[in-house]
C-alpha positions in Angstrom: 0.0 0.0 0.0 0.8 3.5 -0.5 2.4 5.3 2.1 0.4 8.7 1.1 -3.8 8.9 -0.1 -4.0 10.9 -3.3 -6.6 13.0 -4.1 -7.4 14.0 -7.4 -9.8 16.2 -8.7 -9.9 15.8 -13.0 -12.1 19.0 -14.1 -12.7 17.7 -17.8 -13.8 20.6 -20.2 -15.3 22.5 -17.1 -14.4 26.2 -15.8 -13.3 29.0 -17.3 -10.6 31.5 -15.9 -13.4 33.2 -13.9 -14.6 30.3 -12.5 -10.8 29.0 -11.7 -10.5 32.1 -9.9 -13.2 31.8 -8.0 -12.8 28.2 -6.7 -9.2 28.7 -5.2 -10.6 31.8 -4.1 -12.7 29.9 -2.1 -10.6 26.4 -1.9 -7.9 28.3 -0.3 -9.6 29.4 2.4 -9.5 25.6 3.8 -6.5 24.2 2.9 -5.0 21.2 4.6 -1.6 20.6 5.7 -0.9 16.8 5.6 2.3 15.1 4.8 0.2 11.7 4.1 -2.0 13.1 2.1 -1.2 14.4 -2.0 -4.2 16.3 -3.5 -4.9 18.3 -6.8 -6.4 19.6 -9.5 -6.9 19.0 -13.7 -7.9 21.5 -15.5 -7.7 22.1 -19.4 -4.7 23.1 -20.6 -6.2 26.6 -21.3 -6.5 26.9 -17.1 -3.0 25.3 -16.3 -0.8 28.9 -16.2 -3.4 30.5 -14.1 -4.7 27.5 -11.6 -0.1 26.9 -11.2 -0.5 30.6 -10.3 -3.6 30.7 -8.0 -3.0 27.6 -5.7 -1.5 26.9 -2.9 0.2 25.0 -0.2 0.3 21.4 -0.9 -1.8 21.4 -4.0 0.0 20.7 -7.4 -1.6 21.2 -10.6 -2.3 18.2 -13.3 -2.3 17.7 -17.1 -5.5 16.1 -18.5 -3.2 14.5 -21.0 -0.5 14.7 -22.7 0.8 14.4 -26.6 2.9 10.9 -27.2 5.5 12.1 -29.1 8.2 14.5 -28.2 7.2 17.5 -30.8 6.3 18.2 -34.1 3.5 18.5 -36.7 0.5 17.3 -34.2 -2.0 20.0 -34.6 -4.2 20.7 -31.3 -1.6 18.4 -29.0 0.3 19.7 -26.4 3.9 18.2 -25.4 5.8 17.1 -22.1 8.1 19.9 -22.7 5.5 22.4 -23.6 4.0 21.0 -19.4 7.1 21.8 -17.8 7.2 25.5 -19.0 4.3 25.2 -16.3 6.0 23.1 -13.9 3.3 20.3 -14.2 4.7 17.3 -12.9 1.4 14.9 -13.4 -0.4 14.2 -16.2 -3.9 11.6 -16.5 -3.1 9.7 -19.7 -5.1 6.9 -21.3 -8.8 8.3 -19.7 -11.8 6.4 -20.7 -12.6 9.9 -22.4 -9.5 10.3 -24.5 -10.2 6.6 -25.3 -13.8 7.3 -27.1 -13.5 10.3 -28.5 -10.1 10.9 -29.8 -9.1 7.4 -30.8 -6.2 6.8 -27.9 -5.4 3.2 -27.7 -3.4 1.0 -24.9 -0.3 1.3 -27.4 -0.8 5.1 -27.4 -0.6 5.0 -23.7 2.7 2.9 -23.3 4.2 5.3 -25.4 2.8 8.7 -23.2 4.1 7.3 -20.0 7.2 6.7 -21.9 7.6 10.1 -23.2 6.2 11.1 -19.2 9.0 9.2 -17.4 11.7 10.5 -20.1 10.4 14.3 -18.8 10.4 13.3 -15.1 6.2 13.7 -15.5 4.3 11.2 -13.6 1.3 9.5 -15.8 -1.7 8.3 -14.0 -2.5 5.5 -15.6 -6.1 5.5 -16.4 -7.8 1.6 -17.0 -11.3 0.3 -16.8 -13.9 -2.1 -18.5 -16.8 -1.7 -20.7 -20.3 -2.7 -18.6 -20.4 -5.4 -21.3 -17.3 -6.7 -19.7 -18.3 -6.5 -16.3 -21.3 -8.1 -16.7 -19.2 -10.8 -18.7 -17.1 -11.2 -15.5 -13.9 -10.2 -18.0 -12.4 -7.5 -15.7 -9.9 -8.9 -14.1 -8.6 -9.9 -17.7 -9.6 -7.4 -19.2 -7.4 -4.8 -16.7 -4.2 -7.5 -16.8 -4.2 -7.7 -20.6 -4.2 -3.2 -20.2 -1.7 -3.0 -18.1 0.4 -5.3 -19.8 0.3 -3.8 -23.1 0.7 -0.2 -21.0 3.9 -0.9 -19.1 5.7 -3.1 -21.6 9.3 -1.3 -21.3 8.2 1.1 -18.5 8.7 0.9 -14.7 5.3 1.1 -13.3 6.5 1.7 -10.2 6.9 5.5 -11.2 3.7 5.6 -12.1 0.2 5.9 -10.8 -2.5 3.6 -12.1 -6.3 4.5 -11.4 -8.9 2.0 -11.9 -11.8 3.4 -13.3 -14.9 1.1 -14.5 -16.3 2.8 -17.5 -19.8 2.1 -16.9 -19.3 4.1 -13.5 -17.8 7.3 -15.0 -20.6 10.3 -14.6 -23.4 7.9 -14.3 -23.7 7.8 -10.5 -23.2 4.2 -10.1 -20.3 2.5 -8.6 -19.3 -0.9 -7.5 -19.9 -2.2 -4.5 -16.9 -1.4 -2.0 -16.4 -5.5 -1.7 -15.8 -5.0 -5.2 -13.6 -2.4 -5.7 -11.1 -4.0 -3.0 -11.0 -7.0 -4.6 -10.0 -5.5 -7.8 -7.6 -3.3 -6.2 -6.2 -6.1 -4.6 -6.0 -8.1 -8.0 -4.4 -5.1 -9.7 -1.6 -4.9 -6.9 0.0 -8.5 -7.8 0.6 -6.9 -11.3 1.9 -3.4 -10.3 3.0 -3.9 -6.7 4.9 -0.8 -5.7 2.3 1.5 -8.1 -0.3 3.7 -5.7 -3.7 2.5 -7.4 -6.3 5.0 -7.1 -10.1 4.2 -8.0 -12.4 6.8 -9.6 -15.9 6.6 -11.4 -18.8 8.8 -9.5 -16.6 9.2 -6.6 -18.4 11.9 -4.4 -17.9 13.5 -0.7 -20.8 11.2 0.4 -18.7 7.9 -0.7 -15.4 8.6 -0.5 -14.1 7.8 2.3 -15.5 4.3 2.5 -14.1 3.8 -1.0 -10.5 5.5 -0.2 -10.0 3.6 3.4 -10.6 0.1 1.1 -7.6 -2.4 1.4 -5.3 -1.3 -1.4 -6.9 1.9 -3.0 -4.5 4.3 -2.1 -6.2 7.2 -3.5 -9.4 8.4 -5.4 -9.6 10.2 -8.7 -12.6 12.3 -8.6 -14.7 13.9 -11.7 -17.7 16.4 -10.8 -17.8 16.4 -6.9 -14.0 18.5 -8.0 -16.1 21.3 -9.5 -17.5 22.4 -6.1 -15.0 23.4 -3.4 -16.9 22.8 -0.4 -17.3 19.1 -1.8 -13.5 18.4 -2.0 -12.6 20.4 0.8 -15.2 17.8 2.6 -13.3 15.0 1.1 -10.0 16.6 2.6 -10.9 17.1 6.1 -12.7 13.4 6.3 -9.4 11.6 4.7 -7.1 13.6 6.9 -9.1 13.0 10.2 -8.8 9.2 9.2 -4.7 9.6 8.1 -4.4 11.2 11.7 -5.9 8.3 13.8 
């Protein structure tokens, strides 16, 4: 298990730079100060510069994704080296999201965290199943046969991996918490010293059940991000349970 929890919050195509503002205007008013705790925020590349300038404390700022290749003629991609002007040191790579609607594949992936790791970026990994797999009773496979195709050449154990059932992603429905620690658990023989994180309609009325599971060292959390007062709740409840 992870010595730390991460918290992530991954803001998709939400806020603008008024809207930024306003959140760490209000976000850091209640910041925590937790050495076993590692919490942040993704918002689109448009927002990096000014959320960078605007937090504080122990919140970093995160890449949504990141180009594969080092430069070049890639129209609308952004690159590790273009992140670091920033002084972004995360970036999500292989989201269900990027997956569907812009064509990224398992192979893609291998080669972001590559590129990552060469730039001293850390990729969270993102992996899940279709609800036709899951009801199929194919996840287990299904994340092994990802993650080996994903970390072929790379070591994982720079890495961050976050489990992320597809079918659970904005629709409000999430496994059950036996579940979840049993494929947490499963994921850890293939990726031992990797902090595995689980998102997929992770909210401040669930998360701390899911993120004090055996093995899920962290949650990656989608809308319930947006709102302040909902991951500062998430905060204070993970670092009362850290401080037991």
């Amino acid at each position: 298990m992870s010595s730390k929890k991460y918290i992530l919050g991954n803001w998709k195509m939400n806020k603008n730079l008024a809207e930024i503002t306003k959140f760490f205007a209000s976000f850091n008013k209640h910041l925590i100060t937790n050495n076993k705790i590692k919490y942040g925020f993704a918002p689109t590349y448009l927002g990096l510069g000014l959320a960078s300038n605007l937090k504080k404390g122990q919140t970093f700022i995160i890449a949504q994704d990141v180009c594969e290749q080092e430069e070049g003629s890639y129209t609308g991609q952004i690159s590790c080296k273009q992140l670091k002007d920033y002084k972004i040191n995360y970036a999500i790579v292989g989201h269900s999201e990027t997956r569907k609607f812009l064509g990224c594949t398992d192979q893609m992936v291998n080669k972001k965290v590559k590129v990552c790791l060469a730039n001293k970026i850390t990729p969270i990994v993102c992996i899940g199943e279709s609800l036709q797999q899951y009801n199929k009773h194919q996840t287990k496979d299904v994340l092994a046969k990802q993650l080996k195709t994903i970390f072929n050449g790379v070591d994982d154990s720079k890495c961050i991996v976050a489990y992320e059932p597809l079918w659970a992603i904005g629709t409000g429905k999430t496994p059950t918490l036996k579940e979840i620690t049993t494929i947490c658990t499963h994921l850890k023989k293939f990726v031992q010293h990797t902090p595995i994180l689980y998102g997929g309609s992770v909210n401040e009325n669930n998360a701390i059940d899911i993120v004090t599971l055996k093995n899920v060292d962290g949650l990656l959390i989608g809308g319930a991000s947006l709102c302040p007062d909902k991951f500062n709740k998430i905060l204070k409840e993970v670092n009362k349970w850290t401080r037991k």
